[in-house]
C-alpha positions as CSV (number, residue, x, y, z in Angstrom):
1,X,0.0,0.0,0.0
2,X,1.5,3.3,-1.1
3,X,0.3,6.3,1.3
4,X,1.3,10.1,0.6
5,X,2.1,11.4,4.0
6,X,4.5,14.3,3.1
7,X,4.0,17.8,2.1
8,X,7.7,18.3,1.6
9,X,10.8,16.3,2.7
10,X,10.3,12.9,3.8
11,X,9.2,13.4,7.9
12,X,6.7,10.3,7.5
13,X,7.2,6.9,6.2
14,X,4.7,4.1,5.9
15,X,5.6,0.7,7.4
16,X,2.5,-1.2,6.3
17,X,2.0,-4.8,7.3
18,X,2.5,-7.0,10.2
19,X,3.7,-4.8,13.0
20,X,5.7,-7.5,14.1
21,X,8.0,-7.6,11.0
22,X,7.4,-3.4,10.3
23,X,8.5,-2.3,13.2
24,X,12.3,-3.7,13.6
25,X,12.4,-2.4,9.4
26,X,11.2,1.2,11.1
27,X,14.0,1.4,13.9
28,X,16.6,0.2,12.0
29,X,15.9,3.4,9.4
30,X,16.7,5.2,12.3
31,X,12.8,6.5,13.0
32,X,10.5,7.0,15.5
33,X,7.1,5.1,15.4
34,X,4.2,8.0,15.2
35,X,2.6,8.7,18.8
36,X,-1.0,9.9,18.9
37,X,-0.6,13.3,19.8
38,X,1.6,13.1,16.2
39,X,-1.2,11.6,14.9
40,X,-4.0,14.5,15.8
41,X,-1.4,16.9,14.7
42,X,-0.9,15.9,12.0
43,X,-4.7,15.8,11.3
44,X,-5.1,19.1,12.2
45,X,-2.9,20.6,10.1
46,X,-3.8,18.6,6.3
47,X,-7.3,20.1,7.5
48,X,-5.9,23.5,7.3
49,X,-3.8,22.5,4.3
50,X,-5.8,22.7,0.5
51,X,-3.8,19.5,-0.7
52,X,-6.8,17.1,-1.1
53,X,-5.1,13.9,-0.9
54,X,-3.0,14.8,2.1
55,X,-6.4,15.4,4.1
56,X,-7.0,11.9,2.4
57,X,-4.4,10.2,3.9
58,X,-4.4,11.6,7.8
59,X,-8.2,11.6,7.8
60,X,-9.4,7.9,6.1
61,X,-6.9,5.9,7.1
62,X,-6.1,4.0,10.7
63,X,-2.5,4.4,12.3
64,X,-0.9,2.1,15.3
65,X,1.0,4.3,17.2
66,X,4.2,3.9,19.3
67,X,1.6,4.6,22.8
68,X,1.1,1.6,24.9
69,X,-2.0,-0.1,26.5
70,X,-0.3,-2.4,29.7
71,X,-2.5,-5.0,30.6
72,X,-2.4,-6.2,34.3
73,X,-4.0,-9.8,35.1
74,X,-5.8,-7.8,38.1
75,X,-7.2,-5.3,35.9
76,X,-4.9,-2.5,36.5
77,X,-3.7,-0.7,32.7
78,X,-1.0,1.0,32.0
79,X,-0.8,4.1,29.3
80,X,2.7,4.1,28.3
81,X,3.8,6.7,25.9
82,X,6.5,6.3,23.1
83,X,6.7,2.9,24.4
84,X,10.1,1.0,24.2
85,X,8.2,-1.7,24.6
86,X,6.8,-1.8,21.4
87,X,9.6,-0.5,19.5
88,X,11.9,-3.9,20.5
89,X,8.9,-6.2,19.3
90,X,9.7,-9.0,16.5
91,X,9.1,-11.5,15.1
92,X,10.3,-13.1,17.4
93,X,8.3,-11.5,20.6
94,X,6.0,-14.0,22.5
95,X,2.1,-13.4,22.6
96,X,-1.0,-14.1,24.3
97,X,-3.9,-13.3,22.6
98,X,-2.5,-11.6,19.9
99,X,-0.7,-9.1,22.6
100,X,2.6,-8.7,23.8
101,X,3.8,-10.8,26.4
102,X,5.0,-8.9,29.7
103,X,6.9,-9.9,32.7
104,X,5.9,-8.4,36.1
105,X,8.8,-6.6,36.6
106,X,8.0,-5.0,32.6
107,X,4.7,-4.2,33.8
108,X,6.1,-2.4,36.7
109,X,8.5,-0.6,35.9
110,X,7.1,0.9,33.0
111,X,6.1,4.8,33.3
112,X,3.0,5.8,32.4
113,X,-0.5,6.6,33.6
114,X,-1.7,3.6,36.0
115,X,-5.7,3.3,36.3
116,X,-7.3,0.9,38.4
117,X,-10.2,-1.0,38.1
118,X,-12.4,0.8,39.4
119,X,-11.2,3.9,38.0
120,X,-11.9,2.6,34.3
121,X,-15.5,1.6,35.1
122,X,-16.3,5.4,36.2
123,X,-14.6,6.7,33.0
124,X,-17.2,6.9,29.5
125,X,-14.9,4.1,27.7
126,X,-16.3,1.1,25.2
127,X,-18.4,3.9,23.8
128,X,-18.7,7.2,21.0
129,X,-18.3,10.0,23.2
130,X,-19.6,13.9,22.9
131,X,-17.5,16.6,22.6
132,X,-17.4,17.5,26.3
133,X,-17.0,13.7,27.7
134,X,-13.7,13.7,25.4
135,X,-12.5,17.1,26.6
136,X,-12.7,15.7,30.1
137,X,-11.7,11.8,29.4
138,X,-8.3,11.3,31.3
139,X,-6.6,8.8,28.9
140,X,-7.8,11.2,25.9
141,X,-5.2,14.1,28.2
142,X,-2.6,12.0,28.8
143,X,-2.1,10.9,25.1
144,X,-2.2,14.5,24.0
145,X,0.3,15.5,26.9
146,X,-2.0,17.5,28.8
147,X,-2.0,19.9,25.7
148,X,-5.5,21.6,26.8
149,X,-5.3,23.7,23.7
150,X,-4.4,20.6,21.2
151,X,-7.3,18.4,22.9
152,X,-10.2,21.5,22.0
153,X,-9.1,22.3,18.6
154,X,-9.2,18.2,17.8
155,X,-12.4,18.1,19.4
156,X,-13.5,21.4,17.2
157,X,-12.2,20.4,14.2
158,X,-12.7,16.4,14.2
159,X,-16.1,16.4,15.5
160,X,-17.3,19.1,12.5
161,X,-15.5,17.3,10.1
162,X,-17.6,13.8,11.2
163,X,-20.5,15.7,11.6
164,X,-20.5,17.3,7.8
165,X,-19.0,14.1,6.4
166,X,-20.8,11.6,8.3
167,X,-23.8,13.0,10.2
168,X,-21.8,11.8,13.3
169,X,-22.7,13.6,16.8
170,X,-20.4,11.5,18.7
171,X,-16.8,10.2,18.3
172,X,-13.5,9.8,20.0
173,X,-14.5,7.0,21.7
174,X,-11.5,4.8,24.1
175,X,-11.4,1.1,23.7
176,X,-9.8,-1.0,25.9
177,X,-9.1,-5.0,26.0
178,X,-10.2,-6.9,28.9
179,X,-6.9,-8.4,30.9
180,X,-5.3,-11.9,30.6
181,X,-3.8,-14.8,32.9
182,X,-0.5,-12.6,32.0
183,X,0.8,-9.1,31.8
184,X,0.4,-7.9,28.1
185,X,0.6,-5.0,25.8
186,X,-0.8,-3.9,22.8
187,X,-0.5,-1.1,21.0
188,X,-2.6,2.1,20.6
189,X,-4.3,2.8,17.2
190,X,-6.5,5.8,15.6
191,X,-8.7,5.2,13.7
192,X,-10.2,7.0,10.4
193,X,-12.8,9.3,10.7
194,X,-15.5,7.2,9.4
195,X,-14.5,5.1,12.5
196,X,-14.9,7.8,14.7
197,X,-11.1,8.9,15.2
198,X,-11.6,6.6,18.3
199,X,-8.8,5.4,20.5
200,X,-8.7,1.5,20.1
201,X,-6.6,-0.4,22.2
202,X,-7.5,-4.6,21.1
203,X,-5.1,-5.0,17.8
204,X,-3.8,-8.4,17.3
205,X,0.1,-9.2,17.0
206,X,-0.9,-12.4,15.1
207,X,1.0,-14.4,11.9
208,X,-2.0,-13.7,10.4
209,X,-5.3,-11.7,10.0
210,X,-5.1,-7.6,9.7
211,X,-2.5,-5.5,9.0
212,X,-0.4,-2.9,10.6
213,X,0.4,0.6,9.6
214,X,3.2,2.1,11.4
215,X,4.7,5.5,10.3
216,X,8.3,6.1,11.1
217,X,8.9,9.8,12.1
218,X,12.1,10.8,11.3
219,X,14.4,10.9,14.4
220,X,15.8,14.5,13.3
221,X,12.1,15.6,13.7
222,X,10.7,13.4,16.4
């Protein structure tokens, strides 16, 4: 699959297929997987640029991101930005259910923002969202960096752009996966507008089945 992602000089390049066998191709072309405040970003400036098929590209199209989702057995999860984790996975890497297996210590020593349990039932999650339950959804804050300013103008700008496009009201939703019998990770994926631009936490590292898209940000620019 061939993607335009630049306006210019090569920031962006598409690693498309199993993230498994993308991602060591990525680091070794000395890049940075995308993270999702890249992502929305990015978004927001093809929708001020006129270049049709740039807008194309950053608005219809899903992109995994180098953000974690850390699964905990007791149902703790762990958002873990610009994950390491994910940028040493292989073919190689050992799963459980599609996700990336985890020791304890992993788990635990990774930074990031913890939620417990009970915190993630109180929060508006497995769901579209309106425009004020994203602007006040903690895991939609710590993935744009507590950037107040970034989070309303994607919320002002994505949400009319679904709304003319799509008739959509709602959108942004956060979707997690349920835990395991082991510590896991997967990785943290936009998707297009028609999908809502939701946060979606549940891709598969399998042999088989969907495909990737990673997109290596050149280190010099990262």
């Amino acid at each position: 699959m061939d993607l335009r992602l630049n306006d210019g000089r090569e920031k962006y390049r598409l690693f498309y297929g199993r993230n498994l066998a993308e991602m060591p191709k990525l680091v070794a072309d000395a890049r940075v997987p995308i993270n999702t405040k890249q992502v929305i970003e990015r978004r927001l400036e093809v929708f001020r640029n006129s270049d049709n098929e740039l807008k194309e590209t950053w608005m219809d199209n899903y992109f995994d991101t180098g953000d974690a989702i850390l699964y905990h057995p007791d149902g703790r999860v762990k958002i873990v930005l610009d994950s390491q984790i994910l940028r040493g996975m292989s073919l190689e890497s050992k799963r459980i259910d599609g996700a990336l297996i985890l020791s304890e210590e992993i788990y635990s020593s990774s930074l990031g923002l913890e939620l417990k349990p009970e915190q993630i039932k109180k929060m508006d999650n497995e769901k579209t969202l309106t425009a004020e339950q994203v602007k006040g959804h903690p895991i939609w804050k710590y993935l744009l960096r507590e950037d107040e300013g970034l989070l309303e103008e994607s919320i002002d700008i994505l949400f009319s752009e679904m709304n003319r496009r799509f008739s959509y009201s709602e959108g942004m939703g956060v979707y997690l996966d349920h835990p395991s019998r082991l510590p896991k990770a997967r990785t943290l994926s936009i998707r297009r507008l028609e999908g809502w631009s939701a946060a979606v936490a549940r891709g598969f590292f399998n042999d088989g089945g969907g495909l990737g898209r990673l997109v290596g940000v050149n280190s010099q620019n990262h």
